[in-house]
C-alpha positions in Angstrom: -52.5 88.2 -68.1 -52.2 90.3 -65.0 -54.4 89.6 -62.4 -56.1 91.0 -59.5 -57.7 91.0 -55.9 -61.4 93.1 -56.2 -61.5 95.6 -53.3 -65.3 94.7 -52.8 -65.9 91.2 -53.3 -62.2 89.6 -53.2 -62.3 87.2 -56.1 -59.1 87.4 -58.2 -59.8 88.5 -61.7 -57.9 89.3 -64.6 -57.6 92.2 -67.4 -55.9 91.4 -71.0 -52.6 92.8 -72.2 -54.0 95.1 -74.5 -56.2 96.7 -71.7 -53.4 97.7 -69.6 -51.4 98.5 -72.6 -53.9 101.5 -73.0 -53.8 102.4 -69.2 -49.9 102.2 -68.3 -49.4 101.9 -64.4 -52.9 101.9 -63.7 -54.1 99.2 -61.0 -57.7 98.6 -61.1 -59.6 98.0 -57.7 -62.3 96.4 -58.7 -63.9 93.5 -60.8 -66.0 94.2 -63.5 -69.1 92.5 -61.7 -68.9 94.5 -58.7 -67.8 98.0 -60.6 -71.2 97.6 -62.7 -73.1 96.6 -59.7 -74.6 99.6 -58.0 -77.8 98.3 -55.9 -80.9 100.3 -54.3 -79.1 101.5 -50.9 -75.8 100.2 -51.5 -74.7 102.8 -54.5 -71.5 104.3 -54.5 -71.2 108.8 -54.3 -69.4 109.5 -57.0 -67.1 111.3 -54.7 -66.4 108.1 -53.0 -63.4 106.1 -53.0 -62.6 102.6 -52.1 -60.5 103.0 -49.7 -59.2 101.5 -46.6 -58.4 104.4 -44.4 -57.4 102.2 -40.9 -59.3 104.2 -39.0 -60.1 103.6 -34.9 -63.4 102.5 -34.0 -63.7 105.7 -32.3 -62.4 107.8 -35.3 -65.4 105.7 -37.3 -68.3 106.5 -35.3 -66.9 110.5 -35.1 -66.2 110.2 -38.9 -69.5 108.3 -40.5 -73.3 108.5 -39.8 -75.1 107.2 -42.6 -76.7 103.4 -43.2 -78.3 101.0 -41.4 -78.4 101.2 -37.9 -79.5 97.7 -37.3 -78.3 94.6 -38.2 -74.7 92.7 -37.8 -71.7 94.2 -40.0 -69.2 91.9 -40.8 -65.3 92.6 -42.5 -62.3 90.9 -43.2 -59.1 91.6 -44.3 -55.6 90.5 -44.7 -52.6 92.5 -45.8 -50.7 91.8 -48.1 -53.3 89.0 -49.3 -52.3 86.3 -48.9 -50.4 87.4 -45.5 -51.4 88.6 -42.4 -55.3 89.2 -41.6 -57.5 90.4 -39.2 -61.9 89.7 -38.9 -64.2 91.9 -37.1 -67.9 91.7 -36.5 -70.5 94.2 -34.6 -74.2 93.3 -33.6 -75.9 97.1 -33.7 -79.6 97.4 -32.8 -80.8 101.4 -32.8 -77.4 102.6 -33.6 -75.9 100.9 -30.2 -73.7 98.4 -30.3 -75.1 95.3 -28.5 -71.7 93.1 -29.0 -68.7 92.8 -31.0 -66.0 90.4 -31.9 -62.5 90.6 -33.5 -59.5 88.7 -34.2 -56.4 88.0 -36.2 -54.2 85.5 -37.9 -50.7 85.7 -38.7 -51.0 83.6 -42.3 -54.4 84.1 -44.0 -56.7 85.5 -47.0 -59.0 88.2 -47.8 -61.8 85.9 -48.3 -60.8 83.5 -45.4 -60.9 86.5 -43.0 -64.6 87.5 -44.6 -66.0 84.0 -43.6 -64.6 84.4 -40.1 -66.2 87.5 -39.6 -69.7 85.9 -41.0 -69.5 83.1 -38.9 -69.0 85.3 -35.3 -71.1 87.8 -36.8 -74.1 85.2 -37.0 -73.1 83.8 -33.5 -73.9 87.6 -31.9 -77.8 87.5 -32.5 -80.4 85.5 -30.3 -81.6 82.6 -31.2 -85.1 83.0 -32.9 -83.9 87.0 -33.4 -84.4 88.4 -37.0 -81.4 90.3 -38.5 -79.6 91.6 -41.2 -76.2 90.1 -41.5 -74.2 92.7 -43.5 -70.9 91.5 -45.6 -68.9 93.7 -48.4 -67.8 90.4 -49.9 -70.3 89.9 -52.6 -68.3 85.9 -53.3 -69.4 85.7 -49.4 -73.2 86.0 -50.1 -73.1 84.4 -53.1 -70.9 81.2 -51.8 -73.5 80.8 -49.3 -77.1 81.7 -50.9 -76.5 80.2 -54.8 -73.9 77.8 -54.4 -73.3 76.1 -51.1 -76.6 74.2 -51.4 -75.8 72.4 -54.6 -72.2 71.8 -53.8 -73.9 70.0 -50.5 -76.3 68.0 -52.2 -72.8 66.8 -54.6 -70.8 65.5 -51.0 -69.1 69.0 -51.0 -68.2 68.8 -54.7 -67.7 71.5 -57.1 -67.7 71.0 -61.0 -64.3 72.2 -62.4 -62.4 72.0 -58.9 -62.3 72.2 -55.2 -63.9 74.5 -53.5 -62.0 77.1 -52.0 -61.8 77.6 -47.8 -64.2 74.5 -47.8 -63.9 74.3 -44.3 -65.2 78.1 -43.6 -67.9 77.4 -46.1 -69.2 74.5 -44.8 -69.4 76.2 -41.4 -71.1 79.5 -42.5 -73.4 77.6 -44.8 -74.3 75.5 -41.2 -74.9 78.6 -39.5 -76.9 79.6 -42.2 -79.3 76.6 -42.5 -80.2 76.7 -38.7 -80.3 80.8 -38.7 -83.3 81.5 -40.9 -84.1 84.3 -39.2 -81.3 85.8 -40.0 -80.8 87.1 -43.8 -77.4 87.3 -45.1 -76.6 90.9 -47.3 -74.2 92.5 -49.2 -73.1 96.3 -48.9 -70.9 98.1 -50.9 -67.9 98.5 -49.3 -66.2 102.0 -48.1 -69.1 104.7 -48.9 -69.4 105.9 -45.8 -71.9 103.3 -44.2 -70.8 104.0 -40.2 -71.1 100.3 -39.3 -69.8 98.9 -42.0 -67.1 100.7 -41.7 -66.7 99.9 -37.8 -66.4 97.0 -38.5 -63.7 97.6 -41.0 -62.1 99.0 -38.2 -62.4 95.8 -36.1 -60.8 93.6 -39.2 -57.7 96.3 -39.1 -57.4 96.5 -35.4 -54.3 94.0 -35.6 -52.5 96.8 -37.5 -53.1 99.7 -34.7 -51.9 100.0 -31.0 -55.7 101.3 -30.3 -58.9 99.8 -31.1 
């Protein structure tokens, strides 16, 4: 069966033969999980599109207004995937941007890029200061806050195989544990939320001469 990368949470899934029989050409974006999924504050216009638009940081905050305007926004992204990837995190209190972070690698993953960008996004905020940390990976917040503890208490073992990016996990979980003031979140990705799209912009910066 074909299989694919979802656009919002990253996790390769897969569509029978007789499925794309019926839809020739046709290249879904998103798993069935996070295509049902539409949360209080997080639901998708149906004039949206997922789509990555590589937009400056400048172009973002001209472009998009809406969302939270507090909290740390955190995206990753590689292209193709697996290939070459960029991270990007932003710490905004009151719609201002108290610090930001980005970086790239030249041989990486989707999903390694979104840890990255979780683990610097949780190293902008205080000590001992609450906060949202915003992701669009929805295996991200899920890794961390159903799994990670159980997989801990087994010696970092995982029933039916290893655990993928252990050592990113392992990290982010850490961070997590000793941050609980800070609560970890998952937003839709590309509905026009302004920070989580800057920092979309920070995980695509690699791919632009400007930032």
């Amino acid at each position: 069966m074909p299989s694919f990368d979802c656009a919002t949470c990253g996790t390769t899934f897969s569509l029978s033969k007789q499925v794309m029989d019926r839809y020739p050409g046709w290249e879904p974006k998103q798993c069935r999980g996070c295509r049902d999924a539409r949360p209080g504050g997080n639901r998708r216009p149906r004039s949206a599109t997922l789509v990555e638009e590589n937009l400056t940081v400048a172009e973002v905050l001209a472009k998009y207004t809406e969302g939270p305007t507090d909290g740390v926004f955190t995206d990753g992204s590689a292209h193709p995937n697996p290939g070459e990837g960029g991270w990007g995190a932003v710490y905004v209190v009151d719609g201002q941007v108290i610090d930001q972070r980005h970086g790239d690698e030249a041989r990486t993953t989707n999903n390694r890029m979104e840890l990255t960008a979780l683990i610097a996004g949780y190293d902008l905020v205080p000590q001992g200061t609450a906060a949202t940390v915003y992701t669009d990976s929805k295996l991200c917040v899920d890794t961390i806050t159903k799994w990670a503890k159980g997989w801990a208490a087994r010696g970092w073992q995982r029933k039916g195989g290893e655990i993928a990016n252990l050592d990113l996990v392992r990290e982010l979980y850490a961070r997590a544990q000793a941050r609980p003031e800070l609560r970890l979140e998952w937003i839709a990705a590309h509905i026009g939320s302004r920070w989580n799209e800057y920092a979309d912009s920070l995980s695509t910066a690699f791919r632009r001469e400007q930032l």
